[in-house]
C-alpha positions in Angstrom: 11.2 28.4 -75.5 11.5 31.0 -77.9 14.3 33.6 -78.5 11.8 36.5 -78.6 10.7 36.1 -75.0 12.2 38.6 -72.6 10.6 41.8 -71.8 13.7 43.6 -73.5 12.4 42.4 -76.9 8.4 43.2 -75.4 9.4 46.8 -74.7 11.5 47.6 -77.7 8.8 46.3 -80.0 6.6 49.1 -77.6 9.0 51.8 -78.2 9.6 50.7 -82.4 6.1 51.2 -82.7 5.7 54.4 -81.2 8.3 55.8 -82.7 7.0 54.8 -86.1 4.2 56.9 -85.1 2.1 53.7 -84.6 -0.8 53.5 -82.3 -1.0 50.0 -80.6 -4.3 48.6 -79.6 -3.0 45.9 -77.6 -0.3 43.7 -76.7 -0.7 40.1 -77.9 0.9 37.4 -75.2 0.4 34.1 -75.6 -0.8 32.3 -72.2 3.5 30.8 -71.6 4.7 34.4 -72.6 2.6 35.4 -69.8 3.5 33.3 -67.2 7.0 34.2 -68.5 6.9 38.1 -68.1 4.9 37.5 -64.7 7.8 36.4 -62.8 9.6 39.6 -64.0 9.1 42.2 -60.6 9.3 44.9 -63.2 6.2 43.3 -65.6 4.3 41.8 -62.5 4.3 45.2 -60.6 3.2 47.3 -63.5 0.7 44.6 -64.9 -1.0 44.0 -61.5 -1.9 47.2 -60.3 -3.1 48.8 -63.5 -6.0 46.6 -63.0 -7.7 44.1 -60.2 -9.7 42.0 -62.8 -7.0 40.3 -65.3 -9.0 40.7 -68.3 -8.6 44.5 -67.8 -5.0 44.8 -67.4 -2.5 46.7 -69.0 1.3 47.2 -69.5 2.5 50.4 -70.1 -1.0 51.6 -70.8 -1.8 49.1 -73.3 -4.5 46.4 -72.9 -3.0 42.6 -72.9 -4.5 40.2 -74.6 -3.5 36.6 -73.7 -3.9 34.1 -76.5 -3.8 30.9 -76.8 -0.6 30.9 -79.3 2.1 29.4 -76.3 5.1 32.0 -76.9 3.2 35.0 -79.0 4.6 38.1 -78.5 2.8 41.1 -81.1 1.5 44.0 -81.1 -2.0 44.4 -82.8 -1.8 47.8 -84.1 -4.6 50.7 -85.2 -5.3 50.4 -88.7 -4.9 54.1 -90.4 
């Protein structure tokens, strides 16, 4: 597994990009990152209720996108 996956790293790549003045489109998650953050309550909680289908869901009011990369964890950001 790789070193990049805990929702520390997932949330300070959030906050790096806002405060860079970045807007993200989406969060990138590859389907074994996924799974990962999932069994985090804090993820899980926030992930599920934003929306019922999980093509629609968001974390910290940013789509997810789950790819098919295993451990991808990116942001895809607006271009300027």
């Amino acid at each position: 597994m790789s070193a990049n996956i805990s929702l520390k790293y997932l949330n300070s790549l959030i906050s790096d990009a806002q405060t860079k003045g970045n807007k993200i489109e989406k969060i990138l998650l590859g389907y074994k990152a996924y799974y990962f953050f999932m069994s985090d309550s804090e993820f899980h909680k926030e992930v599920t209720s934003s929306a019922l289908s999980p093509s629609k869901r968001k974390y910290k009011d940013h789509k997810i996108k789950v790819t098919q990369d295993d451990y991808q964890v990116e942001l895809k950001l607006h271009e300027k």
